[in-house]
C-alpha positions as CSV (number, residue, x, y, z in Angstrom):
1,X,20.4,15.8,-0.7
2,X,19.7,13.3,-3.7
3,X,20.8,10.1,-3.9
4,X,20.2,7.9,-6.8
5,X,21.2,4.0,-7.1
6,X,21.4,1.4,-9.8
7,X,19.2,-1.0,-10.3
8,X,15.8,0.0,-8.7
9,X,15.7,3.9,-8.4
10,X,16.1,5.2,-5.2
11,X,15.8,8.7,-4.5
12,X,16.5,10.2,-0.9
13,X,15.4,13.8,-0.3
14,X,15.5,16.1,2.1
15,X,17.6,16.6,5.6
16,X,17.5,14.0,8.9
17,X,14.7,15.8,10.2
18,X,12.2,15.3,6.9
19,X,13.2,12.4,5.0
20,X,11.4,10.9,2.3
21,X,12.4,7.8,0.5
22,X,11.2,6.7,-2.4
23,X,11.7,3.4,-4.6
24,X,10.5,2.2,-8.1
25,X,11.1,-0.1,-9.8
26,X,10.3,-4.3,-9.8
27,X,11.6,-6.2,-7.0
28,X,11.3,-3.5,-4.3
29,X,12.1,-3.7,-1.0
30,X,9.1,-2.5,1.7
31,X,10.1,0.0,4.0
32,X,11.3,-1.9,7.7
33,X,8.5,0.3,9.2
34,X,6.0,-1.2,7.5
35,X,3.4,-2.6,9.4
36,X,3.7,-6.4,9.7
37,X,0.3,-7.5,10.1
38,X,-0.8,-5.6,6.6
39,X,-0.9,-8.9,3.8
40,X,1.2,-8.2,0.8
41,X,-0.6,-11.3,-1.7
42,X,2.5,-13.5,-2.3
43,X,3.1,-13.3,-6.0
44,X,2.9,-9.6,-5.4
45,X,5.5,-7.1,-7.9
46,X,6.2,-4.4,-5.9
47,X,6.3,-1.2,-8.2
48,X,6.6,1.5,-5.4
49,X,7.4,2.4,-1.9
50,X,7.5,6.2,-0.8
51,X,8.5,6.4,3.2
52,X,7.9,9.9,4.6
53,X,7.9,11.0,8.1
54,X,4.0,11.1,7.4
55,X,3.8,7.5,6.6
56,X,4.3,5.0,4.1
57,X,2.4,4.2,0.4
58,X,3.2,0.9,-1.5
59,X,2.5,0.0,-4.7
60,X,2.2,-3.5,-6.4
61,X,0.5,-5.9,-8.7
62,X,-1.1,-9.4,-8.1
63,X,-2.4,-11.9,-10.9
64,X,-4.7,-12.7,-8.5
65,X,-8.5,-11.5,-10.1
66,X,-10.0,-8.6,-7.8
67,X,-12.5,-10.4,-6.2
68,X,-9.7,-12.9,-4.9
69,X,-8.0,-10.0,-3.8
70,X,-10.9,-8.4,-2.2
71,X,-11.7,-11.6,-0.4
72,X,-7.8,-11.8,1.0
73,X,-8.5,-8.2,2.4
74,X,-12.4,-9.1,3.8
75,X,-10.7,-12.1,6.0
76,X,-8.0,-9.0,7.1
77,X,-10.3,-6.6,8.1
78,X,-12.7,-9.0,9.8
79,X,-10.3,-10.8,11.9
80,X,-7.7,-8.2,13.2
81,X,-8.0,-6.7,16.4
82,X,-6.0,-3.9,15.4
83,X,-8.8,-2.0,14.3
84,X,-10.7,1.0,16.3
85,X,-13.0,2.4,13.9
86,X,-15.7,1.7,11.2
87,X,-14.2,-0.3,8.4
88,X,-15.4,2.2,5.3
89,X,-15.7,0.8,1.9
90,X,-16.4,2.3,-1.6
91,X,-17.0,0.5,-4.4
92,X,-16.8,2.6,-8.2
93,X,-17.1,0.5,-11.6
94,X,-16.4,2.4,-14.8
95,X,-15.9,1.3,-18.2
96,X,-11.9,1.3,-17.1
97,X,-12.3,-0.8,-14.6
98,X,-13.6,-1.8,-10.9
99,X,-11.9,0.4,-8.1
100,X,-12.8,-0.7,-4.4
101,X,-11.5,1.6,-1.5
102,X,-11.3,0.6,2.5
103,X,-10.4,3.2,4.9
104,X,-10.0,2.2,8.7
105,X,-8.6,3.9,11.8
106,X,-6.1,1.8,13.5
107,X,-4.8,1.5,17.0
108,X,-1.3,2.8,15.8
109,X,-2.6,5.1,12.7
110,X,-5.0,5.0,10.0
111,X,-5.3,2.4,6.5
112,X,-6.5,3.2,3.3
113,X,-6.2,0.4,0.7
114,X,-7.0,0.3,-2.8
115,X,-7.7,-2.3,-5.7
116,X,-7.8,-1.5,-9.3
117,X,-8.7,-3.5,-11.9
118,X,-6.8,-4.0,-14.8
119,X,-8.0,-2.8,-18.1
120,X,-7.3,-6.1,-20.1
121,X,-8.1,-9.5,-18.7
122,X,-4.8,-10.4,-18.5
123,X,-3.3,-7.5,-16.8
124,X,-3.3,-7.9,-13.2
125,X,-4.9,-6.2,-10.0
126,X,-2.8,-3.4,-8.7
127,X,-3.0,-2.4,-4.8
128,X,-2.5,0.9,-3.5
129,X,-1.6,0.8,0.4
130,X,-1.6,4.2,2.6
131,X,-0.2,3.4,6.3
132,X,0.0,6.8,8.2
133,X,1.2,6.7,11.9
134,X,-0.5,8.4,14.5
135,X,1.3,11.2,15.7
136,X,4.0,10.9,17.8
137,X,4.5,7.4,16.3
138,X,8.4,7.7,14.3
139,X,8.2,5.4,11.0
């Protein structure tokens, strides 16, 4: 099954038992299963949300400079209790850019999170969020 809709694109594949949902487009909508606690920056454009039984990815764009940013996630990962494992960072700088990576186990799955630095210093700083559920979790 496929199912398209106006507006943002929406794509539905597969049977009941293996769905996958994915959105693109501006102005869209995060998947109800997305963990609350997880900060989306407020003047975020959401570009994409892909909802699988395996978890969720999002997608989206701040003005905010990466080191604002990178602070905004800091506070997150330092105050929630949430949290069960070793918060692991990477940090790459290339001539396209800064790319900082966290990766943490959570109590209900695991967190990677990603921000990019735009090429241009007015384009903004783009955030890649991985939720995946531990097993046995339904999203």
């Amino acid at each position: 099954m496929v199912r398209k809709e106006s507006g943002n694109k929406m794509h539905k594949i597969g049977n009941d038992d293996e769905c996958t949902m994915q959105i693109m487009g501006s102005d869209v909508v995060i998947p109800e299963s997305f963990p609350t606690d997880i900060p989306i920056i407020w003047d975020a454009i959401i570009y994409q949300a892909i909802q699988t039984n395996d978890g969720i990815s999002l997608v989206y764009e701040t003005m905010l400079k990466p080191n604002e940013v990178d602070d905004i996630y800091n506070a997150y990962f330092n105050k929630s209790t949430i949290f069960i494992g070793e918060l692991k960072i990477t940090d790459f700088s290339s001539y396209y850019g800064v790319l900082k990576t966290y990766v943490i186990d959570r109590k209900d799955g695991s967190l990677s999170l990603q921000i990019i630095e735009g090429n241009e210093p007015d384009d903004g700083t783009m955030i890649l969020i991985l939720f995946t559920p531990n097993i046995g979790i339904e999203m």
